[in-house]
MDAnalysis code that builds the backbone (N, CA, C; Angstrom):
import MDAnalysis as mda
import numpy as np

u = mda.Universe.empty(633, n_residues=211, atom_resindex=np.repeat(np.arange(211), 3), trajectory=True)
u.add_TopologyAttr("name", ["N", "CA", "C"] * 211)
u.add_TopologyAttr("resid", np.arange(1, 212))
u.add_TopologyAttr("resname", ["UNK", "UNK", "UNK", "UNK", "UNK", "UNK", "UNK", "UNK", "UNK", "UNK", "UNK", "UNK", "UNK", "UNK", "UNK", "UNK", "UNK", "UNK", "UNK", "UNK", "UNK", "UNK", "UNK", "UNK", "UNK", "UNK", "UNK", "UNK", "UNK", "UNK", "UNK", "UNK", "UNK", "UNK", "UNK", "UNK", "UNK", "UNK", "UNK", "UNK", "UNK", "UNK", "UNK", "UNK", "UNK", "UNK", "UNK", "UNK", "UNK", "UNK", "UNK", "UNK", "UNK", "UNK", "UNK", "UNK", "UNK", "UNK", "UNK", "UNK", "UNK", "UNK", "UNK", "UNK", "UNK", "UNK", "UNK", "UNK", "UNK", "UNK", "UNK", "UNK", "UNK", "UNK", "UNK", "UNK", "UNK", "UNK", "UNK", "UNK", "UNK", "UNK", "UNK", "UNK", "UNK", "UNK", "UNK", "UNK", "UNK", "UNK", "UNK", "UNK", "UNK", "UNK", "UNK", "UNK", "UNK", "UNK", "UNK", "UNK", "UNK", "UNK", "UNK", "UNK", "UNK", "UNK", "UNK", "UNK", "UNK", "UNK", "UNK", "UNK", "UNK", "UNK", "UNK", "UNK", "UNK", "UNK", "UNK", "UNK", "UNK", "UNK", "UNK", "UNK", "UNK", "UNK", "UNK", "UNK", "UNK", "UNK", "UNK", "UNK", "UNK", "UNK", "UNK", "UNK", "UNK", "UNK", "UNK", "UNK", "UNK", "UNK", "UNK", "UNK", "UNK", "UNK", "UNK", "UNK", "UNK", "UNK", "UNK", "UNK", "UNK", "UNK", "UNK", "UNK", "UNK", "UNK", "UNK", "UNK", "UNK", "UNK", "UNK", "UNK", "UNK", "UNK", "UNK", "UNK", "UNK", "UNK", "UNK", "UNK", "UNK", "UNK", "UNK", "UNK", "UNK", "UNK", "UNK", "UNK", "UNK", "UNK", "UNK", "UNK", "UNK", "UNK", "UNK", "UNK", "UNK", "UNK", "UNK", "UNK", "UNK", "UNK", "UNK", "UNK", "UNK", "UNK", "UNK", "UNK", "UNK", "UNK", "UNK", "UNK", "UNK", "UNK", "UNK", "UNK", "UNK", "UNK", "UNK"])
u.atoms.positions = np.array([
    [-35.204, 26.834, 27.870],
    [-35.097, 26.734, 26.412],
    [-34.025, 25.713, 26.035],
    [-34.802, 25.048, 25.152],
    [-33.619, 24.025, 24.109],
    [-32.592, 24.268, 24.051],
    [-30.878, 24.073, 24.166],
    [-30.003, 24.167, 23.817],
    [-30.128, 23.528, 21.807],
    [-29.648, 24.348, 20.991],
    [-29.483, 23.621, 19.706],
    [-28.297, 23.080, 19.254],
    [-28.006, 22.297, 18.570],
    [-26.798, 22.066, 18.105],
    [-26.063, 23.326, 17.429],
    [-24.644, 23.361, 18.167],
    [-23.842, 24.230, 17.423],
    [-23.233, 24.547, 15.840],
    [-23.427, 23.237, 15.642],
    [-22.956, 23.027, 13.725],
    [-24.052, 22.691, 12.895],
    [-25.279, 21.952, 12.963],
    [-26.221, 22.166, 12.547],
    [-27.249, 23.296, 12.570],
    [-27.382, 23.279, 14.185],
    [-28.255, 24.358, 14.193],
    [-29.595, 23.946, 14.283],
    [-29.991, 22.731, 14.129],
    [-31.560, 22.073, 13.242],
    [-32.100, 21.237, 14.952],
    [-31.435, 20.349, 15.255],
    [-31.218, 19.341, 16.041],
    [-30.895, 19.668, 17.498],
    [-31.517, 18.974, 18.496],
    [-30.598, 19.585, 19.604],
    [-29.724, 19.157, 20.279],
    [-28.674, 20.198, 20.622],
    [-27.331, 19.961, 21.653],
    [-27.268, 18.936, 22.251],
    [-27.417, 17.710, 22.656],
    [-27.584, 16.847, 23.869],
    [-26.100, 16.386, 24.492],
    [-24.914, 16.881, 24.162],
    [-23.647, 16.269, 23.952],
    [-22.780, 17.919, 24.454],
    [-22.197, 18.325, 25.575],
    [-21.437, 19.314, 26.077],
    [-19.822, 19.246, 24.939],
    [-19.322, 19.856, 24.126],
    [-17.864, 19.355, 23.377],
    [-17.251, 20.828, 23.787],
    [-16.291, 20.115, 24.677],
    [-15.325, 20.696, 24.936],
    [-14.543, 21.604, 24.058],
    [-14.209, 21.259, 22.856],
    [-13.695, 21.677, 21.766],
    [-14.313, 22.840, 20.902],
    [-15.761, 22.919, 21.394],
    [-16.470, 24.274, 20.914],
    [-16.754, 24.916, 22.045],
    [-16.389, 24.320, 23.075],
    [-17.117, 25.299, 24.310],
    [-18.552, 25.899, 24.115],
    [-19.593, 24.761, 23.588],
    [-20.729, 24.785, 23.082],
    [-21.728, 23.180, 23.069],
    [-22.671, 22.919, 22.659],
    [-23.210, 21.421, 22.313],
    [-23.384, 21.092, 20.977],
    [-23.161, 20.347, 21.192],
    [-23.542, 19.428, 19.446],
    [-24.595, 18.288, 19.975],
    [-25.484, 17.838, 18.891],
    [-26.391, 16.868, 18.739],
    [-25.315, 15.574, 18.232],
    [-26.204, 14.210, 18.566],
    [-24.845, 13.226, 18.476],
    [-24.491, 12.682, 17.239],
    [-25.292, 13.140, 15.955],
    [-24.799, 13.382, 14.480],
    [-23.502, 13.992, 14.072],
    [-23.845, 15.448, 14.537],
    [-22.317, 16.357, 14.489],
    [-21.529, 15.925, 15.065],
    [-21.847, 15.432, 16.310],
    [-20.602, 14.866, 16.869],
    [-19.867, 13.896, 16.602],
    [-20.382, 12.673, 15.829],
    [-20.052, 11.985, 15.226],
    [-19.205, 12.290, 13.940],
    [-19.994, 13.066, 13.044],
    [-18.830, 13.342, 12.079],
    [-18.224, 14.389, 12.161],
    [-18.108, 15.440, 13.266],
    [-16.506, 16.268, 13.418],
    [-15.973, 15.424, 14.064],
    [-15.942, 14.869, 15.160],
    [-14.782, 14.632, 16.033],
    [-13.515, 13.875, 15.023],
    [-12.668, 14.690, 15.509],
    [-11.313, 14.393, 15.676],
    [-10.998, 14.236, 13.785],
    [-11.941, 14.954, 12.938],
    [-11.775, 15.194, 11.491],
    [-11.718, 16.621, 11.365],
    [-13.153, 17.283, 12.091],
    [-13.092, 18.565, 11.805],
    [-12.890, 19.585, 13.148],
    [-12.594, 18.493, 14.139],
    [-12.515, 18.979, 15.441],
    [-10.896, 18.529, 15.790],
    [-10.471, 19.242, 16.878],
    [-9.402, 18.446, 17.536],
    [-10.001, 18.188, 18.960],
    [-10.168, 17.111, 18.807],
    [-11.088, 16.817, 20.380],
    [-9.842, 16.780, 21.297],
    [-10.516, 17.416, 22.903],
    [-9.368, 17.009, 23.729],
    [-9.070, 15.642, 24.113],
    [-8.491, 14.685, 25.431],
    [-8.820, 13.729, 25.252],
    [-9.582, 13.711, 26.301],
    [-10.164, 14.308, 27.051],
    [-10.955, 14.609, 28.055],
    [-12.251, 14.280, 27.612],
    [-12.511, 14.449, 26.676],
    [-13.828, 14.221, 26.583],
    [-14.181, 12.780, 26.466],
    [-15.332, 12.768, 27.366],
    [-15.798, 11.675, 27.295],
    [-16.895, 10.814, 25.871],
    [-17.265, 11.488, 25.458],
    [-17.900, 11.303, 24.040],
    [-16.472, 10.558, 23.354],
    [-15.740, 11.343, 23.302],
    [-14.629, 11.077, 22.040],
    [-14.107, 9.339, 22.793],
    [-13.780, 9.034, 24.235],
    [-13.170, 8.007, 24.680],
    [-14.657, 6.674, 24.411],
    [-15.927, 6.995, 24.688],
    [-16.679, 6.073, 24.792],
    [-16.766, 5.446, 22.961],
    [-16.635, 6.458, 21.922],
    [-16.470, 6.318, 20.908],
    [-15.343, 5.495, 20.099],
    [-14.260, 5.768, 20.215],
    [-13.046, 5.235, 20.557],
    [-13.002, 3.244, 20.989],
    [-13.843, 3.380, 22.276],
    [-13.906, 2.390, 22.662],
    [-14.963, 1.583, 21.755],
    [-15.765, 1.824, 21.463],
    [-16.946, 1.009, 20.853],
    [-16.296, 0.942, 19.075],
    [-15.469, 2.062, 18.805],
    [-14.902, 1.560, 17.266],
    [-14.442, 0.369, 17.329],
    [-13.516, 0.357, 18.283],
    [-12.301, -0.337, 18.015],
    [-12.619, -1.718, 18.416],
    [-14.067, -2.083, 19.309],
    [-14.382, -3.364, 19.381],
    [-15.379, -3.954, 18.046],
    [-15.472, -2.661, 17.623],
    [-16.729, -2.775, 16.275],
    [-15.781, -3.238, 15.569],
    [-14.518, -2.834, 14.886],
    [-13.766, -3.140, 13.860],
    [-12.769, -4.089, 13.849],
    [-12.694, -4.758, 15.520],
    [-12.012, -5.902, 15.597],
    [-12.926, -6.617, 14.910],
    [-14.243, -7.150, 15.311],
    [-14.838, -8.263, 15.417],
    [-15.183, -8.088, 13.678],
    [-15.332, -6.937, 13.208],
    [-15.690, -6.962, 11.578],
    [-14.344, -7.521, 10.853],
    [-12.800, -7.282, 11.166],
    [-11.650, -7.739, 10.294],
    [-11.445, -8.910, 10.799],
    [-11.975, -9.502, 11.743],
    [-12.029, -10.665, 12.227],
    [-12.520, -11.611, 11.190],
    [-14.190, -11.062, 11.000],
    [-15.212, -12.196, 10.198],
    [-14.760, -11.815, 8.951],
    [-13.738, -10.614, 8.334],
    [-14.020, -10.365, 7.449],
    [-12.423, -11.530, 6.465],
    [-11.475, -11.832, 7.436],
    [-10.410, -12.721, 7.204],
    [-10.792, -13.970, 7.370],
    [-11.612, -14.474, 8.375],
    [-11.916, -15.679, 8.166],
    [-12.973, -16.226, 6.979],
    [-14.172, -15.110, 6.839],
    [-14.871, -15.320, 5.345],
    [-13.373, -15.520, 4.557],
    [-12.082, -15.156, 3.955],
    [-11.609, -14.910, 3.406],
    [-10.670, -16.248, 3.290],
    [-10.495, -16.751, 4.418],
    [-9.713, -17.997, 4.675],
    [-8.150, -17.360, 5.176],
    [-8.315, -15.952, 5.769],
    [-6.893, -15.526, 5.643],
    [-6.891, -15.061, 7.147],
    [-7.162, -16.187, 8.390],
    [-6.913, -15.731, 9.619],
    [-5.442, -15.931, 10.115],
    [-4.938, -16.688, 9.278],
    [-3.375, -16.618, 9.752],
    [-2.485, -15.294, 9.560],
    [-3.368, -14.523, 8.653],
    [-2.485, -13.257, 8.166],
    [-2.787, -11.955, 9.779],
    [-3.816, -12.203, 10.249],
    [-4.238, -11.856, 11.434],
    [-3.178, -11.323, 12.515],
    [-2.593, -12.983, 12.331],
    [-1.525, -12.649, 13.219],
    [-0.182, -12.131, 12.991],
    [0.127, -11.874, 11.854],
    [1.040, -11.553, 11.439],
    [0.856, -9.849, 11.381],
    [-0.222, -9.178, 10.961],
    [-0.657, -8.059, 11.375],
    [-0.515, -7.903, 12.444],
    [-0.784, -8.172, 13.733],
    [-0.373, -8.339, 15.640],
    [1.060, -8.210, 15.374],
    [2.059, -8.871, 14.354],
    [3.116, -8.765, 14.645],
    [3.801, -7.767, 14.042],
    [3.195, -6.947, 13.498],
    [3.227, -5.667, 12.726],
    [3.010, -4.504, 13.284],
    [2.255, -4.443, 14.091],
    [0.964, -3.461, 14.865],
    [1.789, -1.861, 14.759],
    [3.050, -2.243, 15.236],
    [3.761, -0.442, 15.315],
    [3.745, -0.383, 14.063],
    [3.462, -0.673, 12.592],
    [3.826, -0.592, 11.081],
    [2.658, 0.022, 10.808],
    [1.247, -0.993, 10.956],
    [0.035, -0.431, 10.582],
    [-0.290, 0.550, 11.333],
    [-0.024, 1.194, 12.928],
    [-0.393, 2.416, 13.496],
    [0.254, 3.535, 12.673],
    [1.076, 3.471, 12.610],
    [2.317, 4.225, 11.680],
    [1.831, 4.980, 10.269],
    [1.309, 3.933, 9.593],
    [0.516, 3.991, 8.423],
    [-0.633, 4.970, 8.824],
    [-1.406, 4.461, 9.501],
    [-2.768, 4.739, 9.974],
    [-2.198, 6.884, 10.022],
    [-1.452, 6.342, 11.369],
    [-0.847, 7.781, 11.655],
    [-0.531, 8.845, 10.707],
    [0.390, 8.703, 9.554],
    [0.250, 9.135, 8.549],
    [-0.412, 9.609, 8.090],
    [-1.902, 8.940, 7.345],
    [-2.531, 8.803, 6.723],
    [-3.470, 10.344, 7.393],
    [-3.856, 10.130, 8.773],
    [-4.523, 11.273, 9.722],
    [-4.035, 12.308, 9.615],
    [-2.171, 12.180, 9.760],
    [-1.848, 13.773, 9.593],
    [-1.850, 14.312, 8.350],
    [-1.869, 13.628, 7.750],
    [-2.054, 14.551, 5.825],
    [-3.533, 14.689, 5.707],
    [-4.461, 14.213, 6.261],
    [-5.837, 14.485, 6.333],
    [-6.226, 16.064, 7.468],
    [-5.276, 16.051, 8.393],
    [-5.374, 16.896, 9.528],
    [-4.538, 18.301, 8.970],
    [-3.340, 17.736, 8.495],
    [-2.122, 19.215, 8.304],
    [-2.632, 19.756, 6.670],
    [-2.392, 18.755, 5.947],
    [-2.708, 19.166, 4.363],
    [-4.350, 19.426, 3.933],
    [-4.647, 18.309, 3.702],
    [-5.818, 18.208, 2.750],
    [-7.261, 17.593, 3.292],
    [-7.409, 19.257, 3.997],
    [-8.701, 19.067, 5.090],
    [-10.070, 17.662, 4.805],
    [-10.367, 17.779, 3.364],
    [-11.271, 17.084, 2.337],
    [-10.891, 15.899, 1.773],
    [-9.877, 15.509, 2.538],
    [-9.112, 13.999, 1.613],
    [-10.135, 12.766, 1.969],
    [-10.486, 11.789, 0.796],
    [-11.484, 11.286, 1.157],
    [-11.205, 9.416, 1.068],
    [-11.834, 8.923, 2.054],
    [-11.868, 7.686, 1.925],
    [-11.173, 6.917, 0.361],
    [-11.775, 7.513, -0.530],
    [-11.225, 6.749, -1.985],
    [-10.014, 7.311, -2.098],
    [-10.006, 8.548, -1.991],
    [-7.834, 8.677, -2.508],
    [-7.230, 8.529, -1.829],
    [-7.401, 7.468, -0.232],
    [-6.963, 7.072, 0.319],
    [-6.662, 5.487, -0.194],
    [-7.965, 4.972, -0.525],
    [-7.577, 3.756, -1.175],
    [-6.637, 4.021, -2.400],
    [-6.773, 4.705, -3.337],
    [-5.916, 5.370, -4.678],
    [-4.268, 4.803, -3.863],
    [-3.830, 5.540, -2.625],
    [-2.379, 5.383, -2.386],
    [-2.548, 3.929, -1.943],
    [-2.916, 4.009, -1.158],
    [-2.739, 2.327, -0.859],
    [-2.565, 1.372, -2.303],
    [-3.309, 1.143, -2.931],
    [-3.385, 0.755, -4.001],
    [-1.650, 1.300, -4.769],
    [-1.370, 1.962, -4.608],
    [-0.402, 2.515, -5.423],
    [1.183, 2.038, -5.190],
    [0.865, 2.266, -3.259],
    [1.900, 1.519, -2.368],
    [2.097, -0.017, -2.598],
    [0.792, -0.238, -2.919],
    [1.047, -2.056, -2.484],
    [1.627, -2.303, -4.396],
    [1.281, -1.753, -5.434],
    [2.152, -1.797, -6.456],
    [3.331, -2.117, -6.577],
    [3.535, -0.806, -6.093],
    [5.347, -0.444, -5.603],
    [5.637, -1.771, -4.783],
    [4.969, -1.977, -4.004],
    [6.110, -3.291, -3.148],
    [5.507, -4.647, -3.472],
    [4.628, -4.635, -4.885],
    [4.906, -5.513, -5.149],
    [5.590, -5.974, -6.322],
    [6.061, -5.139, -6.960],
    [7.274, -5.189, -7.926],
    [8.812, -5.316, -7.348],
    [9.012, -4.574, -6.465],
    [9.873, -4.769, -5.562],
    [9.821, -6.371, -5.155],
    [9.019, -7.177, -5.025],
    [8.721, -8.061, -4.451],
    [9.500, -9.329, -5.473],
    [9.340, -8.775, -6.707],
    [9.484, -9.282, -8.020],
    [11.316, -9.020, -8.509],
    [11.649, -8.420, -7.348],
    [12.872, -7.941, -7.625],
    [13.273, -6.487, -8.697],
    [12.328, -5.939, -9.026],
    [12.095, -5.098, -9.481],
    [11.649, -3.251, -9.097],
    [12.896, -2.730, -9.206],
    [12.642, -1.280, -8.481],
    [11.534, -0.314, -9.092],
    [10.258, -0.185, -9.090],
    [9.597, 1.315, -9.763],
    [8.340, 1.420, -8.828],
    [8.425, 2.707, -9.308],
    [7.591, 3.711, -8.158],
    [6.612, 4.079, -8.979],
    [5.155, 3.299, -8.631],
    [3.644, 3.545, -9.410],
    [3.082, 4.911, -9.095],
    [2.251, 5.745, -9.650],
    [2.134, 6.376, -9.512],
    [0.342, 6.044, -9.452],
    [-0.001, 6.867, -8.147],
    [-1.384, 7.099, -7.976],
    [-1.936, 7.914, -9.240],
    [-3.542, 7.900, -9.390],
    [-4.220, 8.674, -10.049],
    [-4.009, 10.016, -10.260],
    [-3.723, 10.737, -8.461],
    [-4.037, 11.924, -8.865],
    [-2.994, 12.272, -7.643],
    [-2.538, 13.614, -7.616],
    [-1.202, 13.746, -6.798],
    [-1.245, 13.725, -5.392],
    [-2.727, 13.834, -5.126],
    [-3.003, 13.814, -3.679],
    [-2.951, 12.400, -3.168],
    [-3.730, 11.237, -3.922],
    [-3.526, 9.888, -3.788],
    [-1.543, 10.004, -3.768],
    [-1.238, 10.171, -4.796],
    [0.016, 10.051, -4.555],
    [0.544, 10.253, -3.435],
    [0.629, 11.497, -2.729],
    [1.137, 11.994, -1.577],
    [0.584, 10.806, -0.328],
    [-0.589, 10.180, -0.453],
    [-0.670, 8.908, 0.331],
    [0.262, 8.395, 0.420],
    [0.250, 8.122, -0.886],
    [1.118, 6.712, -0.970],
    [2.640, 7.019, -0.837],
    [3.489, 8.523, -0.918],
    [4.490, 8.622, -0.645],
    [4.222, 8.446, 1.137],
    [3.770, 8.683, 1.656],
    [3.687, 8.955, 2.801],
    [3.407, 7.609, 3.631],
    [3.228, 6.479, 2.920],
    [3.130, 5.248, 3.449],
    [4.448, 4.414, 3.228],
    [4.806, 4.594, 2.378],
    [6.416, 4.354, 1.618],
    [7.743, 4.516, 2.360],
    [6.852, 6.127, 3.072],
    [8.067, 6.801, 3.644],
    [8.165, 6.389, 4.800],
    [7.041, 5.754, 5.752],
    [6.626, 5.339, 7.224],
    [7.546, 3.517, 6.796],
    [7.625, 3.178, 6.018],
    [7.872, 1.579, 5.530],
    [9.182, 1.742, 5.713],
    [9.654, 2.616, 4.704],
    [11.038, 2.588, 4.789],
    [11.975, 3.074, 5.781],
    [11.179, 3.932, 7.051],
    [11.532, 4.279, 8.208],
    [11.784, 3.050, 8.754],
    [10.857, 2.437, 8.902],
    [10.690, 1.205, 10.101],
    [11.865, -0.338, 9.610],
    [11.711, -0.115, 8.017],
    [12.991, -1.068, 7.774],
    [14.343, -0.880, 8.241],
    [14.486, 0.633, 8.073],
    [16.085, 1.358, 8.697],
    [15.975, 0.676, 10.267],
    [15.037, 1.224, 10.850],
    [15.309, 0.804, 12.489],
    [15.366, -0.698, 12.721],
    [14.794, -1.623, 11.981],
    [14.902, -3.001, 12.179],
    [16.094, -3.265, 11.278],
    [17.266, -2.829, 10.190],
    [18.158, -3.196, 10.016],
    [19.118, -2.681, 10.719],
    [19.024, -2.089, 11.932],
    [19.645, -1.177, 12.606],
    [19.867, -2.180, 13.512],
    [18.915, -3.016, 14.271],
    [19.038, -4.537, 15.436],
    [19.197, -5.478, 14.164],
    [19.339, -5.924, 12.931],
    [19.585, -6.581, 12.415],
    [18.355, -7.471, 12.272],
    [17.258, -6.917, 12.038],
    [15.995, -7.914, 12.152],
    [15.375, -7.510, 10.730],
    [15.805, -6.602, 9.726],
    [15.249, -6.194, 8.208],
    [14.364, -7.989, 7.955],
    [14.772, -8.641, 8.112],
    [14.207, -9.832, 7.390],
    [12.918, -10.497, 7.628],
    [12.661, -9.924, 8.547],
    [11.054, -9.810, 9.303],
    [9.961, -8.892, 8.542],
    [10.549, -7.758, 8.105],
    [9.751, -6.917, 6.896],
    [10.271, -7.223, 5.513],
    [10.777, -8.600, 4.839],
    [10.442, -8.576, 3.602],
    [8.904, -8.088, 2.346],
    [10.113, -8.016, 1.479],
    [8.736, -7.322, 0.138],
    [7.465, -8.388, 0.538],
    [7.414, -9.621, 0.687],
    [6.293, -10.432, 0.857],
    [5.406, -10.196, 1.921],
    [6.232, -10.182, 3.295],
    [5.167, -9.468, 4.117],
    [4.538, -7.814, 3.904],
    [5.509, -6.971, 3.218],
    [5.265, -5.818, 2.911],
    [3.959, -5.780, 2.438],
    [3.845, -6.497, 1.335],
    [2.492, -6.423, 0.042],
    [1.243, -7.409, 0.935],
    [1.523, -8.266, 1.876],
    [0.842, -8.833, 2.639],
    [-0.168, -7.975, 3.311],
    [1.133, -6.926, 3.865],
    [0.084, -6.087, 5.267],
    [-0.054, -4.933, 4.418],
    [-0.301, -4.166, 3.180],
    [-0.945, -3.418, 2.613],
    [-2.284, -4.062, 1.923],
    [-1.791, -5.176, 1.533],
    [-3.215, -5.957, 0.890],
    [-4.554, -5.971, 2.440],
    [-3.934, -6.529, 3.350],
    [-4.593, -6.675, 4.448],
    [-4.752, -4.468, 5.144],
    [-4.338, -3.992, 4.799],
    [-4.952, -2.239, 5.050],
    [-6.000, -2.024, 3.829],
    [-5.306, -2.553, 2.545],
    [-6.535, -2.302, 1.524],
    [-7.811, -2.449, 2.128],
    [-7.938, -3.816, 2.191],
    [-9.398, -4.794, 2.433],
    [-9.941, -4.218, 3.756],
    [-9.386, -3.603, 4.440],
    [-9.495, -2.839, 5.876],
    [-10.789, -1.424, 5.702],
    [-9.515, -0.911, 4.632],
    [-10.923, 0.471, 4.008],
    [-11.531, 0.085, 3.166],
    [-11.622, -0.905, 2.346],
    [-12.820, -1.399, 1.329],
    [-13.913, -1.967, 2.306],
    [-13.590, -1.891, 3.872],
    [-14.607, -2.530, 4.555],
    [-15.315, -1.688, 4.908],
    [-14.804, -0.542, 5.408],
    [-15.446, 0.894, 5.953],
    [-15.475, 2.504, 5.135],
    [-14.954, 2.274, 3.920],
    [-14.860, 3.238, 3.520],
    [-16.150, 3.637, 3.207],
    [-16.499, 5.128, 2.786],
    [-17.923, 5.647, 2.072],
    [-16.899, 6.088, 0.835],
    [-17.689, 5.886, -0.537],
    [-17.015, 6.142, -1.524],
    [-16.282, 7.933, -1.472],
    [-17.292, 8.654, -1.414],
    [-16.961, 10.121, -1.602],
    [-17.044, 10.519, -0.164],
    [-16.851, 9.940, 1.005],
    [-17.205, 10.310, 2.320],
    [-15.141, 10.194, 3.007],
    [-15.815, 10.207, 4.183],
    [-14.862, 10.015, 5.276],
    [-14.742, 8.863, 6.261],
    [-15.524, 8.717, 5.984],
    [-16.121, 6.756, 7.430],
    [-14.941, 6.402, 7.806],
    [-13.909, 5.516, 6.567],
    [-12.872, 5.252, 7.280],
    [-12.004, 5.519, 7.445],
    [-11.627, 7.297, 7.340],
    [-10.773, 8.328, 8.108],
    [-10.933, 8.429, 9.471],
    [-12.754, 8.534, 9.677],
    [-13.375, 9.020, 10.873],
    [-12.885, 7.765, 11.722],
    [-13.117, 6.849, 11.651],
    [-12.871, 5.391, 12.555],
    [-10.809, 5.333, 12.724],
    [-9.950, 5.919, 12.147],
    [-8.709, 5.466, 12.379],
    [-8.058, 6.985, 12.992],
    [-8.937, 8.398, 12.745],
    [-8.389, 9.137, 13.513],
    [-8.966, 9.116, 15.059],
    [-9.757, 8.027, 15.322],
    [-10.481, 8.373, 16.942],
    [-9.390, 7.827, 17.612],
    [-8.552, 6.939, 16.582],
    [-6.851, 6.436, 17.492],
    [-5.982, 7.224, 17.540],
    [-6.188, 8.513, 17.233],
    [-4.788, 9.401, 16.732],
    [-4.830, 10.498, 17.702],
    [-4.963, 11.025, 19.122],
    [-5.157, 11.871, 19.721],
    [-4.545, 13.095, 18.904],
    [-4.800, 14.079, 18.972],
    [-4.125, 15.427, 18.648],
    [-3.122, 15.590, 20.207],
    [-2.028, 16.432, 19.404],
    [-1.229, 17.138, 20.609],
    [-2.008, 17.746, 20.790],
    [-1.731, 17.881, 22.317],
    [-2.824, 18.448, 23.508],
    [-2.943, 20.419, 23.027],
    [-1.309, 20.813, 22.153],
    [-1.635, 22.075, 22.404],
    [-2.882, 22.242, 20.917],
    [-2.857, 21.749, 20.289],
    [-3.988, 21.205, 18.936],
    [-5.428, 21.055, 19.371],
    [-5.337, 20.940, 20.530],
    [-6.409, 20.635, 20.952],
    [-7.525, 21.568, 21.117],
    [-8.620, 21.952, 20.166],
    [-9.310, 23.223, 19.725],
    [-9.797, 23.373, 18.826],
    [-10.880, 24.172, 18.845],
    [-12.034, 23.972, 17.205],
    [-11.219, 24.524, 15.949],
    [-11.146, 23.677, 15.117],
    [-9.840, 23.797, 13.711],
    [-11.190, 24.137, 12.673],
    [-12.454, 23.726, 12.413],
    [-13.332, 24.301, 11.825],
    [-14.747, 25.198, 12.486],
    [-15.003, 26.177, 12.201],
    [-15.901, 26.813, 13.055],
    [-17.251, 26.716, 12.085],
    [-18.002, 26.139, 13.124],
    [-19.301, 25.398, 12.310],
    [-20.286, 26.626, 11.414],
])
């Protein structure tokens, strides 16, 4: 007899997940892992996935800066990389700890809100924009708060001048255009694609929604 999928139910199992100690069909598996699941990292689904994002979404911010004429900013992102993981990171655990349902758009909402803020700052000017709605907000505090971490530690070696307001509003403009590439308006898409980088602690590691 058929194994069925464990969260649908409709479809069948073809995919062993560790994380239910059960099968999923490769739909479900696709949209729990590592949103509504804490995958281990053992699994092989979650690593082959992982791997095929992350060559999918190079080669898309690739064409998507040079359509743009903005491949020099490219590299300046490379020279950022612990800033935007950081961000990214963030962004997963308030999706993971808080607000199970946080969605692609009030993710853009903070971003949008952040890159405000530093770009008034930019202007020489101190104020703190406020997102739409308090959950966007809490993004955007939470991106603010990862920024202003990473400035302390680089004025700490004396290198603050490498994260000026200009590059600041640079590499949020360049995260904007990132989820305007993958986002689903009322969905998750480009949650799902930046938490397959975010392993869970291993003791996390375990079905967090039961299908």
């Amino acid at each position: 007899m058929k194994q069925r999928c464990r969260h649908c139910g409709t479809r069948p199992g073809r995919r062993t997940c560790p994380a239910l100690s059960g099968f999923l069909c490769g739909s479900c598996c696709a949209d729990l892992r590592m949103i509504d699941l804490a995958c281990p990292e053992s699994c092989p689904h979650l690593r082959e996935a992982r791997q095929h994002a992350q060559a999918r979404r190079t080669s898309a911010i690739v064409n998507r800066l040079a359509g743009d004429g903005k491949l020099a900013l490219l590299r300046r992102i490379s020279e950022l990389e612990v800033l935007v993981f950081r961000i990214e990171k963030a962004v997963v655990e308030l999706q993971r700890d808080r607000f199970r349902d946080l969605t692609d758009a009030e993710v853009l909402d903070g971003i949008e809100s952040a890159l405000a803020t530093a770009g008034t700052a930019e202007k020489g000017i101190i104020y703190d924009h406020q997102a739409p709605t308090p959950r966007a907000q809490t993004v955007s505090d939470a991106i603010l708060r990862e920024i202003d971490e990473v400035k302390k530690k680089l004025e700490e070696h004396s290198e603050a001048r490498f994260l000026n307001d200009k590059v600041l509003a640079e590499l949020l403009e360049f995260i904007r255009a990132w989820i305007r590439l993958e986002m689903s308006a009322d969905g998750q898409d480009y949650l799902r694609n930046i938490a397959l980088q975010h392993p869970y602690p291993e003791e996390k590691s375990k079905l967090i929604v039961t299908p």
